[in-house]
C-alpha positions as a Markdown table, in Angstrom:
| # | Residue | x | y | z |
|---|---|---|---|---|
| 1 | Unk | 20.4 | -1.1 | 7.0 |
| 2 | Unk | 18.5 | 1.2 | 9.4 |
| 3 | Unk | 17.8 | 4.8 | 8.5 |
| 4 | Unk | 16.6 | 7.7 | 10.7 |
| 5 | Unk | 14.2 | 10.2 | 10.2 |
| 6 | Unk | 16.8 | 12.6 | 9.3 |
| 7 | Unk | 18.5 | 10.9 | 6.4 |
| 8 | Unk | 15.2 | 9.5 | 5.2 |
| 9 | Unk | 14.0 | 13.5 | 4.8 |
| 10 | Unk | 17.4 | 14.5 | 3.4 |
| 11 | Unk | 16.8 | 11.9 | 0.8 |
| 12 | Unk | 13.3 | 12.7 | 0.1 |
| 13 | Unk | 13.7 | 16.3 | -0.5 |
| 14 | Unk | 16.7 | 15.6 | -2.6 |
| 15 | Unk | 14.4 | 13.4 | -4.8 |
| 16 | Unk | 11.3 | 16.2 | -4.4 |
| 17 | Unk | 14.1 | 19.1 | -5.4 |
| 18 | Unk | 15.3 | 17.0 | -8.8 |
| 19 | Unk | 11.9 | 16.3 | -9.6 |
| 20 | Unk | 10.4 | 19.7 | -9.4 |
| 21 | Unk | 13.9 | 21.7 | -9.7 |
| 22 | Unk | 13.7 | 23.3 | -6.6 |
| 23 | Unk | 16.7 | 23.4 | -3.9 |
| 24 | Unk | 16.2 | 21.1 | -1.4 |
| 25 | Unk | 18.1 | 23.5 | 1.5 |
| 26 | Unk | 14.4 | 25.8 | 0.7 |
| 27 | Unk | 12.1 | 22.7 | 0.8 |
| 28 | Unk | 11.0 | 22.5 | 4.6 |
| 29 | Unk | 11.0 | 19.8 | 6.8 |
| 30 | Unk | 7.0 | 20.1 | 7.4 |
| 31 | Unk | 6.6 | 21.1 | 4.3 |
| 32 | Unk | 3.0 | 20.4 | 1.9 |
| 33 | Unk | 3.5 | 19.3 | -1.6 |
| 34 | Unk | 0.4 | 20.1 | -3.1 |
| 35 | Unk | -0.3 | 23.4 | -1.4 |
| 36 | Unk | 3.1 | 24.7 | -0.4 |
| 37 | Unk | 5.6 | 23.3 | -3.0 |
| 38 | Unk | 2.8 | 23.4 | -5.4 |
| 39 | Unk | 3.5 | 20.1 | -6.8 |
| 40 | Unk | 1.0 | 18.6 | -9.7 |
| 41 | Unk | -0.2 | 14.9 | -9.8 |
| 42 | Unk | 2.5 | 13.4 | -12.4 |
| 43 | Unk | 5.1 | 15.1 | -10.3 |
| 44 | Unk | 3.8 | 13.5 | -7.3 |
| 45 | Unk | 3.6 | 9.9 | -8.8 |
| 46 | Unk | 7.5 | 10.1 | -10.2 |
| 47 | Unk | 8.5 | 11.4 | -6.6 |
| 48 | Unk | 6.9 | 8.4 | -5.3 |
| 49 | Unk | 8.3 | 6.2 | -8.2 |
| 50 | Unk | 11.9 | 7.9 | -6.9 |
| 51 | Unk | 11.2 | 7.0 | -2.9 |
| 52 | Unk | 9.9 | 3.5 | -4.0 |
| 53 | Unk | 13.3 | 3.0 | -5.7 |
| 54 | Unk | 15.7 | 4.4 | -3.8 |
| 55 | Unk | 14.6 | 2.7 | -0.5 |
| 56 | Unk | 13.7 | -0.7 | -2.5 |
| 57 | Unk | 10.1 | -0.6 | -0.5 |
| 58 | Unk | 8.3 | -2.0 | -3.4 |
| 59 | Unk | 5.2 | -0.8 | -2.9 |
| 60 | Unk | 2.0 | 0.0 | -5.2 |
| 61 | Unk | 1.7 | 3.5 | -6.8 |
| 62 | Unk | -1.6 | 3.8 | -5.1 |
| 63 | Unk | 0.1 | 4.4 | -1.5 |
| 64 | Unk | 1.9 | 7.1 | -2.5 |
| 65 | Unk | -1.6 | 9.0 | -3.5 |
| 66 | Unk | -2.4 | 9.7 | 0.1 |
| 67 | Unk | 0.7 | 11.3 | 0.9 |
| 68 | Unk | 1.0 | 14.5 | 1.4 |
| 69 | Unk | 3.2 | 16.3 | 3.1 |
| 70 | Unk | 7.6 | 15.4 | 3.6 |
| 71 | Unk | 6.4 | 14.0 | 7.5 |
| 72 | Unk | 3.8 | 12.1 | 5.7 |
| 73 | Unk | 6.7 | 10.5 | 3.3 |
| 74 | Unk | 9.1 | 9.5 | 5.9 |
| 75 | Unk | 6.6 | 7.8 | 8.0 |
| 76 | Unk | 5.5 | 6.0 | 5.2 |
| 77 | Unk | 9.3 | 5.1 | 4.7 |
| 78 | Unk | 10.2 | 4.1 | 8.2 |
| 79 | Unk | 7.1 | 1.8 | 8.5 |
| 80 | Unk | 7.9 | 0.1 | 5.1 |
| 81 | Unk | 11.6 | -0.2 | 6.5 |
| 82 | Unk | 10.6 | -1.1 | 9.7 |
| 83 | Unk | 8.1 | -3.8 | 8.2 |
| 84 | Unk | 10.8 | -5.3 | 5.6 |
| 85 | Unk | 13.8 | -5.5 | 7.8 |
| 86 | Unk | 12.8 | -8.7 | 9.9 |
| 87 | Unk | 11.8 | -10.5 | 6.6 |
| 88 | Unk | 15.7 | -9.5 | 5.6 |
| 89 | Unk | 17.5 | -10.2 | 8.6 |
| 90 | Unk | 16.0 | -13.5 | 9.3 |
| 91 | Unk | 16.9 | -14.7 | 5.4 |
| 92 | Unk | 20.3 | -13.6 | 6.2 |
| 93 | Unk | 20.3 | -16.2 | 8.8 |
């Protein structure tokens, strides 16, 4: 189940616009979430919590501290992908 970078960052700023109650078509694709969308620390930990879920990437709260901006988010997401997908396919086998 391979994603791009586009529906990764439609589904990220869909979880960043119900978490902080913006509309997502205004969230930018570059866009900062401390210093543009000015997001607080809780808010960034339950986006997080959201991308963790919704992309089953299991990984530790901590990770998600260094993000920073929507790029930074789907990067983070494609490498988890990228690094979970062989460990899938080959147990499919």
């Amino acid at each position: 189940m391979s994603q791009d970078a586009t529906e990764i960052r439609a589904r990220v700023k869909q979880i960043i616009a119900n978490v902080a109650g913006l509309d997502p078509a205004r969230i930018g694709d570059e866009a900062k979430l401390r210093d543009e969308l000015k997001l607080d620390s809780l808010s960034l930990l339950e986006i997080g919590v959201d991308v963790d879920l919704a992309f089953k990437l299991e990984l530790p709260d901590e990770q998600y501290k260094e993000i920073d901006s929507i790029p930074d988010m789907v990067a983070l997401v494609q490498s988890r992908l990228a690094d979970t997908q062989p460990q899938a396919q080959h147990q499919a086998v």
